[in-house]
C-alpha positions as CSV (number, residue, x, y, z in Angstrom):
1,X,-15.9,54.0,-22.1
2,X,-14.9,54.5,-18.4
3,X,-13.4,51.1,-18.4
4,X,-11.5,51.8,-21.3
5,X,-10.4,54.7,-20.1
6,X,-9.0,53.3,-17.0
7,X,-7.2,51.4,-18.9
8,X,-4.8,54.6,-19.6
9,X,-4.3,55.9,-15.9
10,X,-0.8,56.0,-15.6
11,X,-0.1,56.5,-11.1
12,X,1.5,59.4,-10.1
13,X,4.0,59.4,-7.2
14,X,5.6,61.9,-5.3
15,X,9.1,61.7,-3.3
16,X,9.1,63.0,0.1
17,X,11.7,65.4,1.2
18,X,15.4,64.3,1.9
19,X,15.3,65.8,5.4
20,X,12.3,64.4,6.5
21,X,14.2,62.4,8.6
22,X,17.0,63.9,10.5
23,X,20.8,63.6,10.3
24,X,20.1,61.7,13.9
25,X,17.9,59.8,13.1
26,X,14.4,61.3,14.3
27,X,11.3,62.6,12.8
28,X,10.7,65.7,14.0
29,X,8.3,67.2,11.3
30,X,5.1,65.4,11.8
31,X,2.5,68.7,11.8
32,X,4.4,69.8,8.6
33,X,4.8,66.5,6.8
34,X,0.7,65.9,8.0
35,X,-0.5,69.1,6.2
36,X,2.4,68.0,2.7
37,X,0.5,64.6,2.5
38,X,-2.8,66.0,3.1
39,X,-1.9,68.6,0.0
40,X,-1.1,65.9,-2.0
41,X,-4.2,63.9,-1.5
42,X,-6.1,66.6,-2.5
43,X,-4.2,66.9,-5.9
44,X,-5.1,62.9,-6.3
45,X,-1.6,61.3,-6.2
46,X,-1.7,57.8,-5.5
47,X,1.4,57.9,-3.3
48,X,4.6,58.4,-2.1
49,X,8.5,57.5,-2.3
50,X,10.7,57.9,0.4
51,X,14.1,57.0,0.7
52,X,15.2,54.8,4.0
53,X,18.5,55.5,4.8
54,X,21.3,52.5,5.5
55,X,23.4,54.8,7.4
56,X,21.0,56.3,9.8
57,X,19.0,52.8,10.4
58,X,21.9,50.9,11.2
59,X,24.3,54.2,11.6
60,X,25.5,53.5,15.5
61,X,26.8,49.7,15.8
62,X,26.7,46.7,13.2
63,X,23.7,44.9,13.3
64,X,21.9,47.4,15.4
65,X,18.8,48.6,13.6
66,X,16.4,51.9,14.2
67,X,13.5,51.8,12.3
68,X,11.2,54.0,14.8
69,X,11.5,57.2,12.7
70,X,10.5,55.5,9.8
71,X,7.4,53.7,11.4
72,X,6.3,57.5,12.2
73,X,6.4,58.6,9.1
74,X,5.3,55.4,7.2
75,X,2.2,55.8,9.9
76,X,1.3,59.0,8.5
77,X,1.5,57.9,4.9
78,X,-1.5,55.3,6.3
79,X,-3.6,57.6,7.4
80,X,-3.6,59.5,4.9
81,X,-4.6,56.9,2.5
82,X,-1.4,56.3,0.5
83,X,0.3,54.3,-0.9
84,X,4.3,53.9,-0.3
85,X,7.3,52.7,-2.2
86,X,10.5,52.9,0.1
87,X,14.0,52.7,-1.6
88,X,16.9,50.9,0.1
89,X,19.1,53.6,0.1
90,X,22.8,52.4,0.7
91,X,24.6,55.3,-0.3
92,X,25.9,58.4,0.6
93,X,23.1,61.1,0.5
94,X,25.5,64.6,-0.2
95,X,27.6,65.6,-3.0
96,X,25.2,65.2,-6.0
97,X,22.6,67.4,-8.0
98,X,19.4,68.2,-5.2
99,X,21.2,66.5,-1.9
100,X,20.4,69.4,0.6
101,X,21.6,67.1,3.0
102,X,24.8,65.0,4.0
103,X,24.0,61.2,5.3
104,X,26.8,59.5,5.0
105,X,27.5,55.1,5.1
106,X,27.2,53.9,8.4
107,X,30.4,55.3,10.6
108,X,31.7,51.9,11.5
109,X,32.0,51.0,7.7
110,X,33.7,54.1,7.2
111,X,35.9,53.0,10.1
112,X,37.1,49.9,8.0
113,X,38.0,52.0,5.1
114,X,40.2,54.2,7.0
115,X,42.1,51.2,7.4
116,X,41.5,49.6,4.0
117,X,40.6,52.1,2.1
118,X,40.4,49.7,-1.2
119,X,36.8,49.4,0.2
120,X,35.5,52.2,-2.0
121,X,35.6,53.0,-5.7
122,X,38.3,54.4,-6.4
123,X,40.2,56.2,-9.7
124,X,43.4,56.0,-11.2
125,X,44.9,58.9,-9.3
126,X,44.1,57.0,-6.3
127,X,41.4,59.0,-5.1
128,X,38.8,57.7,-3.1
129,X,34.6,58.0,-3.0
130,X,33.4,57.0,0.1
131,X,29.5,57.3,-1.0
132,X,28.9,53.5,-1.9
133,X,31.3,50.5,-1.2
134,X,32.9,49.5,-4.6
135,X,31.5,46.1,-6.1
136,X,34.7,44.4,-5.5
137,X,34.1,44.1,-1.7
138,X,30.4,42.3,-2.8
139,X,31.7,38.9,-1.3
140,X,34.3,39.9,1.1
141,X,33.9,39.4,4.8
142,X,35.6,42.5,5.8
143,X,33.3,44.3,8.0
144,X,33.1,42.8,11.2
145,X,32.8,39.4,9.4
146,X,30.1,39.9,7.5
147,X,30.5,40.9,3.8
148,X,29.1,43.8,1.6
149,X,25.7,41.8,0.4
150,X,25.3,40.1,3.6
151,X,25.1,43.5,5.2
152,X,22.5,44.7,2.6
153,X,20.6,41.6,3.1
154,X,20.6,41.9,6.6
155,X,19.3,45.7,6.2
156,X,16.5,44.3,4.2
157,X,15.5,41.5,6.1
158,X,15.0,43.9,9.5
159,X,13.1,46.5,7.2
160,X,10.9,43.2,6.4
161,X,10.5,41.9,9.8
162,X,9.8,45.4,11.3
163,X,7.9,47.1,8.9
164,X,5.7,43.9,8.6
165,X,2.7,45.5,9.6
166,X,2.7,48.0,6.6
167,X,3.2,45.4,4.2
168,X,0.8,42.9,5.5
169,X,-1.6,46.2,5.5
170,X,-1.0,46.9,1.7
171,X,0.6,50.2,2.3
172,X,3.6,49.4,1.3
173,X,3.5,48.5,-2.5
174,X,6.7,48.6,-4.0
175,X,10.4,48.2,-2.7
176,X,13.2,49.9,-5.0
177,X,17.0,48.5,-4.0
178,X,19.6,51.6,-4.7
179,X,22.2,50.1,-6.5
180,X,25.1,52.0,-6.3
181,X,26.5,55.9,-6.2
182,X,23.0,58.2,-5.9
183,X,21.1,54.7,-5.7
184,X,21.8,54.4,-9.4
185,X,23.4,51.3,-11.0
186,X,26.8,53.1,-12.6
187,X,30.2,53.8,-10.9
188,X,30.4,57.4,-9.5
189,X,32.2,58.6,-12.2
190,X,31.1,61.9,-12.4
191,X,31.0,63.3,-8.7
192,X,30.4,66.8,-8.1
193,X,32.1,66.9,-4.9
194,X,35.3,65.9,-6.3
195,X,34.8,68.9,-8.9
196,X,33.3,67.2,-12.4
197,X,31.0,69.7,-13.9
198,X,27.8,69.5,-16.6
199,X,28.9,68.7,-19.0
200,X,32.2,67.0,-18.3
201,X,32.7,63.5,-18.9
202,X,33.2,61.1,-16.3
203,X,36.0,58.9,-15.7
204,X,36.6,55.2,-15.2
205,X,36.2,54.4,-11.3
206,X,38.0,50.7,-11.1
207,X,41.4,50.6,-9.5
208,X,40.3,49.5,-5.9
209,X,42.4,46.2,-5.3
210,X,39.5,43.8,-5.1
211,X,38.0,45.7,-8.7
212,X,41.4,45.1,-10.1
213,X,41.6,41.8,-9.1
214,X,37.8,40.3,-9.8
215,X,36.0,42.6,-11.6
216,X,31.8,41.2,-11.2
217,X,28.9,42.5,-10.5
218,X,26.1,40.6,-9.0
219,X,22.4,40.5,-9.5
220,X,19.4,39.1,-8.6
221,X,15.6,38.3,-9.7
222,X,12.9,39.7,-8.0
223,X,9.7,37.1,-7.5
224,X,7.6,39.4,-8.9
225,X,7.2,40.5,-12.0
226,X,10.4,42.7,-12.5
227,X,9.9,46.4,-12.8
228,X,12.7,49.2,-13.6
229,X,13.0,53.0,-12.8
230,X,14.3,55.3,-14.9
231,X,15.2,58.9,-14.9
232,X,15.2,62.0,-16.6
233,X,11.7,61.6,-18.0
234,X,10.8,65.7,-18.3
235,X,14.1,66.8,-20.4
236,X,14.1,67.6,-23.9
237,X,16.9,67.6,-26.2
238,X,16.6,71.9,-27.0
239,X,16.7,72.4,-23.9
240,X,20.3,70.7,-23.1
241,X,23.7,72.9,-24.5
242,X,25.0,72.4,-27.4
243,X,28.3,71.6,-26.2
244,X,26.9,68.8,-24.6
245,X,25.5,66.9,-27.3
246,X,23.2,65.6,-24.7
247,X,20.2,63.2,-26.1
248,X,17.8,63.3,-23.1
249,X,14.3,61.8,-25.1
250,X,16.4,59.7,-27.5
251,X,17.7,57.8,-24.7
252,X,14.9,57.8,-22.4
253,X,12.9,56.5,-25.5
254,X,15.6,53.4,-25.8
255,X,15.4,52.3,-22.5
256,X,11.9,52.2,-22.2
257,X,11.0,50.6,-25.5
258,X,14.1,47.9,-24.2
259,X,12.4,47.6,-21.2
260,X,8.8,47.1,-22.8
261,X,10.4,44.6,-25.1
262,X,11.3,42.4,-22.3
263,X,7.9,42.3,-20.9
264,X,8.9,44.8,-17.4
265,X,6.9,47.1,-15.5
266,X,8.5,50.5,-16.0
267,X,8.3,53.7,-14.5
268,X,10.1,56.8,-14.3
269,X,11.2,60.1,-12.8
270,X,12.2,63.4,-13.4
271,X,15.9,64.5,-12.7
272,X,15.3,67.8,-11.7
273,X,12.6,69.6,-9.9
274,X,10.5,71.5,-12.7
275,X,7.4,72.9,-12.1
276,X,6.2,74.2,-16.1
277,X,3.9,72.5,-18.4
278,X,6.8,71.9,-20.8
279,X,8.4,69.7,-18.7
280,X,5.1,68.1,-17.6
281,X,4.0,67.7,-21.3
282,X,7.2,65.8,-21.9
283,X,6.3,63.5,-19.0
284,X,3.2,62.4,-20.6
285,X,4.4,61.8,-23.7
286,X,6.6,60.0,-22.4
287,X,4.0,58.3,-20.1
288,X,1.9,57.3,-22.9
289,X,4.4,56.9,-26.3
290,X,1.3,56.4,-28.7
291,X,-1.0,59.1,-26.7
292,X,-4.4,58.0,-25.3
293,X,-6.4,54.7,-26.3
294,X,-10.4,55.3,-26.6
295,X,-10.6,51.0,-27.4
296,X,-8.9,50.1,-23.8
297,X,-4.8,49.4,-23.0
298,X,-2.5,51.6,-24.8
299,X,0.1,49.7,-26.6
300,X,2.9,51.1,-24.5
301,X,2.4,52.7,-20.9
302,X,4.3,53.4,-17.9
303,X,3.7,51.5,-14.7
304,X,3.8,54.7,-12.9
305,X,5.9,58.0,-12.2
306,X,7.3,59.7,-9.6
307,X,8.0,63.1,-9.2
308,X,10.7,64.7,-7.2
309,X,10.0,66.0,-4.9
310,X,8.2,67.5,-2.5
311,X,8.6,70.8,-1.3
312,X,7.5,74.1,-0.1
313,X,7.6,75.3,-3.5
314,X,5.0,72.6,-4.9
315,X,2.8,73.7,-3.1
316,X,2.6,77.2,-4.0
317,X,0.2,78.9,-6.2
318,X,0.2,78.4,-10.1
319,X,3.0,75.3,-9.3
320,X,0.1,73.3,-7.4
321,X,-2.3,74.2,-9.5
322,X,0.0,73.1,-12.4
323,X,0.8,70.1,-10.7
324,X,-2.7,69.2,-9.8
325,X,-3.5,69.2,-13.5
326,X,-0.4,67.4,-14.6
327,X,-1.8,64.7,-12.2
328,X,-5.0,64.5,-13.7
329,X,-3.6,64.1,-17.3
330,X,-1.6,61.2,-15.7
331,X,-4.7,59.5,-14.7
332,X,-6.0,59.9,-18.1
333,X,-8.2,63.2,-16.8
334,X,-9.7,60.5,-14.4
335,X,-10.4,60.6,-10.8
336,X,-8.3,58.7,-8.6
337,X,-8.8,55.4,-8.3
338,X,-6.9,52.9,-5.6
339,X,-7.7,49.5,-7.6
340,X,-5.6,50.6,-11.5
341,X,-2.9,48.1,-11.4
342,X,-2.6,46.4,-8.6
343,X,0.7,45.1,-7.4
344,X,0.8,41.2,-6.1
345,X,2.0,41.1,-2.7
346,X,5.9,41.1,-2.7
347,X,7.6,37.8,-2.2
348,X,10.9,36.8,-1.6
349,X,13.8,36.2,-4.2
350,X,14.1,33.8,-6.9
351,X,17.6,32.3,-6.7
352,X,20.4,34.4,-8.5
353,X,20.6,34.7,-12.4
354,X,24.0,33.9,-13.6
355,X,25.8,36.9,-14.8
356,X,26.4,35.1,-18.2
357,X,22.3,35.0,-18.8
358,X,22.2,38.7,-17.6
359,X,25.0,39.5,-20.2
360,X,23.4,37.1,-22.9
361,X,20.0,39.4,-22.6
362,X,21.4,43.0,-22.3
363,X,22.6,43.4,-26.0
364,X,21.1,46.0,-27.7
365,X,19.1,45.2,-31.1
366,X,16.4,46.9,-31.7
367,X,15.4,50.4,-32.6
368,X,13.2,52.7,-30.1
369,X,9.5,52.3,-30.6
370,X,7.6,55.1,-32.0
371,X,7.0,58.4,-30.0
372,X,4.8,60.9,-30.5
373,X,6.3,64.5,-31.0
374,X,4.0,66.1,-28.1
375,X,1.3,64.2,-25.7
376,X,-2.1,64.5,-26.9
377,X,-3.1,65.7,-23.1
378,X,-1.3,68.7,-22.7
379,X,-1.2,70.7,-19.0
């Protein structure tokens, strides 16, 4: 039965602070981040998510990389026993829902743009959003020779090379590439810091020159099996306005039963900090479509979630205690165990899928798979 059982632990990740590492660059929080990690050990998460930031890394000169703040914190992470996915975080981080802080694209890109300003997205009033360099600068060697996906890669590669030890260790067990505005893969169409408000609708964000001109995008396989993250897991649709007409669970129900359907490793997480069994109930549910399977492997399941984020409040009171028991539920009211799906260690890139295959497989056809109302392991 235990074995069975097992076979419905869904992992349960948490997402470290935004300002866990400073504006310059440091990590000056280690007694606080020690006793947050320590905490959430004790509530039996299996790890953590943290996002390394692009513009503080290589924020001073081009090709001049800091990782040593990160190695401090990743250190921590070690000792405490577990495990890490880092996000390649190439965006801004200020101006959208939960950013208390402002980290903004390295300077010296910014620099370019103040003379071509065509290097960010840009709307049909000509204003600019300088949180993520617009697709149409992908293959064009405009910043100090070196183009946008050349600098990305280059990121990447000194994360690999300097952060070898904590793969090579098994600490590091998952690596998440950001993808555009909020590390999302849509056009910032709806930024709050240029005054859209919930629920407005967003606008197109394509009239940069190089859009204009050659409008791509560009993608590549990972040579692993492919996994996907998405968000919004713990809404429900009562709970939106009505001027909205906001679907939260119908959608989050078609992507995942499209992402099931194509064989991937999904996971999710939620898109606002909540801290109630509602939102937690939805979560599981959500987690496990057809509830618990007594016989062994649930038909559908999530690879894993991650819940944002840690804070202060997390930790207090009835919240932890909450939280504690939403993990539990998550790991089929199981202990934690290190060894439930283990991830192959990463390798590097197959060669790039032509768009027209990515286009050829990205048609919807098929209707949701079934969901159950409520999970059948409430909080």
């Amino acid at each position: 039965m235990a074995g069975n059982a097992l076979a419905n632990y869904v992992q349960v990740y948490a997402m470290l602070p935004l300002d866990i590492i400073t504006v310059d660059n440091t990590f000056e929080k280690e007694d606080e981040t020690r006793a947050q990690l320590k905490k959430l050990t004790e509530a039996g998460v299996d790890g953590v998510m943290i996002d390394v930031w692009w513009g503080l890394v290589e924020g001073k000169e081009p090709g001049v990389y800091d990782w040593s703040a990160y190695k401090q914190v990743f250190k921590l992470v070690q000792e405490a026993g577990l495990k890490l996915q880092a996000i390649m975080s190439c965006h801004q981080c200020g101006g959208n829902v939960g950013d208390v802080v402002n980290i903004p694209i390295p300077q010296w890109v910014r620099d370019v743009g103040e003379d071509n300003p065509d290097i960010f997205y840009t709307n049909r009033e000509g204003v600019r959003n300088i949180e993520y360099l617009t697709l149409g600068v992908d293959d064009q060697p405009l910043f100090h020779g070196r183009t946008a996906i050349q600098l990305y890669a280059d990121y990447m590669k000194s994360f690999r090379e300097n952060m070898a030890d904590f793969l090579d260790a098994g600490v590091i067990v998952d690596i998440e590439v950001g993808l555009g505005p909020a590390g999302e893969m849509r056009y910032p169409s709806y930024p709050q810091s240029q005054g859209w408000v919930y629920p407005g609708i967003g606008e197109f964000i394509c009239y940069d020159k190089y859009l204009k001109a050659d409008f791509k995008a560009a993608a590549a396989a990972a040579g692993h099996p492919a996994s996907m993250n998405f968000t919004c897991a713990e809404m429900r649709d009562n709970e939106q306005s009505s001027e909205a007409k906001s679907a939260p669970e119908e959608l989050v129900q078609q992507v995942l039963s499209a992402g099931w359907r194509e064989g991937l490793n999904l996971a999710c997480e939620n898109a606002l900090s909540r801290y109630d069994a509602t939102a937690y109930n939805t979560i599981l549910r959500n987690a496990r479509p057809q509830g618990i399977n007594k016989n062994g492997a649930p038909e559908h399941k999530l690879y894993g979630f991650t819940y944002l984020r840690v804070s202060d409040e997390l930790f207090e009171g009835e919240n932890y205690t909450t939280f504690k028991t939403f993990v539990r539920r998550m790991h089929a009211n199981l202990d934690y165990n290190p060894k439930v799906d283990p991830v192959a260690p990463l390798k590097r890139s197959k060669p790039e899928i032509p768009i027209e295959e990515i286009l050829a497989v990205a048609q919807p056809r098929l209707k949701p798979f079934p969901f159950e109302k409520n999970t059948d392991l409430p909080v």
